[in-house]
C-alpha positions as CSV (number, residue, x, y, z in Angstrom):
1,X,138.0,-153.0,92.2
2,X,139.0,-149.3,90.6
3,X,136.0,-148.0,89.4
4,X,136.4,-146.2,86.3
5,X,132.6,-144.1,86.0
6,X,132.9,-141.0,89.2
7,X,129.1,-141.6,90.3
8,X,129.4,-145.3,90.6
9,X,132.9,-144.9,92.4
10,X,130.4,-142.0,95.1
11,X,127.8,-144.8,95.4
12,X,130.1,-147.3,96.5
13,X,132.2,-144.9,99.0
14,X,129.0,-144.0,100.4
15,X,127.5,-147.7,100.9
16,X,131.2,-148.2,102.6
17,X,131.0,-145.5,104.4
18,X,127.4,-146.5,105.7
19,X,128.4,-149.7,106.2
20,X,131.5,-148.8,108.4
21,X,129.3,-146.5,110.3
22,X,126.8,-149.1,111.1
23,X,129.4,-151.3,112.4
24,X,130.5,-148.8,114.5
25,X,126.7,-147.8,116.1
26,X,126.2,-151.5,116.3
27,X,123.2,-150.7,114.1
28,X,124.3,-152.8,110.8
29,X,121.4,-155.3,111.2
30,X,118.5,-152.7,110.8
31,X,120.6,-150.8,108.0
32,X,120.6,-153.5,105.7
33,X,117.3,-154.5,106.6
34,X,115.8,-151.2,106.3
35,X,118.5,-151.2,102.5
36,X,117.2,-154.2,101.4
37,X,113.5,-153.0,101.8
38,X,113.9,-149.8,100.2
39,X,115.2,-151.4,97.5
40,X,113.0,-154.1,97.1
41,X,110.0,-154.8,94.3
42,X,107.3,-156.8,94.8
43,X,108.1,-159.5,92.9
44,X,111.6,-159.8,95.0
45,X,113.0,-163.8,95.1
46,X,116.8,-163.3,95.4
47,X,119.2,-161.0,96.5
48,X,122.8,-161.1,95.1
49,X,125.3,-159.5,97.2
50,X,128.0,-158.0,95.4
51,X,127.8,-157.4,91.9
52,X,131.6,-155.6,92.4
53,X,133.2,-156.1,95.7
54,X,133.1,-158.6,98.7
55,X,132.7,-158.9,102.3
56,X,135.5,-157.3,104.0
57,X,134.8,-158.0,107.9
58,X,133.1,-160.7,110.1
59,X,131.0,-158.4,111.7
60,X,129.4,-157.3,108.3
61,X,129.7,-161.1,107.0
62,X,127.4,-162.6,110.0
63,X,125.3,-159.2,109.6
64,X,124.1,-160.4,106.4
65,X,123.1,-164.1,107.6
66,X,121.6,-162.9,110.1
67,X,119.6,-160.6,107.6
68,X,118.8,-164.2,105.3
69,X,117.7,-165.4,108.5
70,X,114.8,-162.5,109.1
71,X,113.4,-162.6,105.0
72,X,113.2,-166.7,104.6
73,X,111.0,-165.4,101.6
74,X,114.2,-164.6,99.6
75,X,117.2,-166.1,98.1
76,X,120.0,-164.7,98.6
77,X,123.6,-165.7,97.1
78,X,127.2,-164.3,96.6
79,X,130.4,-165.0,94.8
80,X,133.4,-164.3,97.4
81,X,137.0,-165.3,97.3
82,X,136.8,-164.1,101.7
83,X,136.6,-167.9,102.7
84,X,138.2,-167.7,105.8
85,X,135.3,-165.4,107.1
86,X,132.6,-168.3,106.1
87,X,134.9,-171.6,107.1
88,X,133.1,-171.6,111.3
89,X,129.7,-169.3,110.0
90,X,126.3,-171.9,109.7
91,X,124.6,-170.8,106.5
92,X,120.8,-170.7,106.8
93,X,118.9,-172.7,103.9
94,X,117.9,-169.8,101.7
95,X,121.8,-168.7,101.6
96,X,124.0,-169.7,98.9
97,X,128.1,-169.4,99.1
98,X,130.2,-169.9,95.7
99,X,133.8,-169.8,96.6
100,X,135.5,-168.1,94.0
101,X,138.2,-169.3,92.5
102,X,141.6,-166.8,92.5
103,X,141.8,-165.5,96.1
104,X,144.6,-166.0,98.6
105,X,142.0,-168.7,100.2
106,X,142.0,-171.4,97.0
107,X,143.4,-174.2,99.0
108,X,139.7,-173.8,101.2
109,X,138.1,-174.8,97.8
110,X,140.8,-177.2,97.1
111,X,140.6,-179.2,100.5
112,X,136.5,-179.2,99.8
113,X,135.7,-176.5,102.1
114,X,133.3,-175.1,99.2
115,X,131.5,-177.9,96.9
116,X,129.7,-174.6,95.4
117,X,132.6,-172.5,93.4
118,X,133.1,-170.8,90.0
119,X,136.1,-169.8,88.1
120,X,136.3,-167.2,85.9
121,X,137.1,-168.2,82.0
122,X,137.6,-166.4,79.0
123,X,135.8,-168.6,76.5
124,X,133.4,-171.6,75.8
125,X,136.6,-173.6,74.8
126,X,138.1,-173.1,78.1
127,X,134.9,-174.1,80.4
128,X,134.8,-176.9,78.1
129,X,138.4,-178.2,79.0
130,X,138.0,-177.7,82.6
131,X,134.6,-179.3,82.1
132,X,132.8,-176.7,83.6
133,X,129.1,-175.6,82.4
134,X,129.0,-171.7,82.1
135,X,126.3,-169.6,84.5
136,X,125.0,-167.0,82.6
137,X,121.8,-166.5,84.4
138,X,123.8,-167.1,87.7
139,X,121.3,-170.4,88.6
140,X,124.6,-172.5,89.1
141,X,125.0,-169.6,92.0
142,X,121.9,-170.7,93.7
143,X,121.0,-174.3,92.9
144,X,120.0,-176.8,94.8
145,X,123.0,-179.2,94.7
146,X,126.8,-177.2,95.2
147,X,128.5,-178.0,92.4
148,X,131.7,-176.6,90.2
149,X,130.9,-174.3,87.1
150,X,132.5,-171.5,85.6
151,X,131.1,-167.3,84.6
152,X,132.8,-165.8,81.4
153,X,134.9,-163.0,82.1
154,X,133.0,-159.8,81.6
155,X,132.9,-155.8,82.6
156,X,135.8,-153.9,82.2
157,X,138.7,-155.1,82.1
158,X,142.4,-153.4,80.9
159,X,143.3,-152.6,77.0
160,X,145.3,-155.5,75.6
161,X,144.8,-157.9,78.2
162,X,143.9,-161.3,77.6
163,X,140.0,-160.8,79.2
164,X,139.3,-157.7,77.3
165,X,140.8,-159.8,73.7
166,X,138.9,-162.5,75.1
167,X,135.7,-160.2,75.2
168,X,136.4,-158.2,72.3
169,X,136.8,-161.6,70.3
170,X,133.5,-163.2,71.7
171,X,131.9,-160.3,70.7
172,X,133.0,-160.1,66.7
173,X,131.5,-163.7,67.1
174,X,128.5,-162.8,68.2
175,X,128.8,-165.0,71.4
176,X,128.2,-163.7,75.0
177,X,130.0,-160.9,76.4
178,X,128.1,-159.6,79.3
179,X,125.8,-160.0,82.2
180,X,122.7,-158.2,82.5
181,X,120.5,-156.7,84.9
């Protein structure tokens, strides 16, 4: 993902960097422990990984279950089109997988590999003839049964292209454009 906004782009390179260096001093366990704690408020329930990005090794992938294993207190989900990484890996209970839809890895999904997966759409109209519900509170990410559903495209996305029409148009309609916090 190109990040467009410098500091965001420096928060991300540093997290890598931190990350990468954690693998490396076979300390990646206790950094995103100690992360995750830093970070978290009292009234904590879920952790989504990866609002932009995805897991990139095994090392880091089986870093973060192991993680879910040591806070059973919290929920934690991710979107990630890295299937291949997941396909052997045991989930714990308070870890939720969607597949997404548009990675080299699709026929994982398609062989039912990953009950839980979301496409992205541009529209109402389209969810509605792939008869997908829409997750805009990201529950469909985390509920109890796996199921199929769809997220609107959203975020920036390049002038004249079909997702930023798509969000331009929703948004002269007064529809939904965008996730928030």
């Amino acid at each position: 993902m190109l990040e467009t906004r410098p500091n965001v782009a420096a928060k991300r390179d540093n997290n890598l960097l931190l990350l990468n260096q954690g693998i490396e001093a076979d300390s990646l366990d206790q950094l995103l422990y100690d992360s995750l704690h830093y970070q978290r408020q009292y009234m904590t329930t879920h952790v989504r990984w990866h609002t932009g990005g995805d897991f990139y090794n095994i090392k880091y992938a089986k870093a973060v279950l192991r993680l879910a294993e040591r806070t059973p207190d919290l929920t934690h989900y991710f979107y990630t089109k890295m299937l291949r990484l997941f396909l052997d890996l045991p989930l714990p209970s308070n870890v939720f997988l969607t597949a997404s839809w548009g990675g080299k890895f699709d026929h994982l999904i398609e062989a039912g590999h990953y009950p839980r997966n979301s496409r992205v759409l541009l529209n109402d109209a389209e969810a509605i003839s792939h008869g997908l519900p829409v997750d805009h509170t990201d529950e469909h990410a985390y509920s109890p049964e796996p199921h199929s559903f769809c997220v609107l495209v959203h975020g920036s996305q390049p002038a004249g292209s079909a997702a930023s029409k798509a969000i331009s148009a929703r948004s002269k309609a007064g529809e939904f454009v965008g996730y928030s916090r």
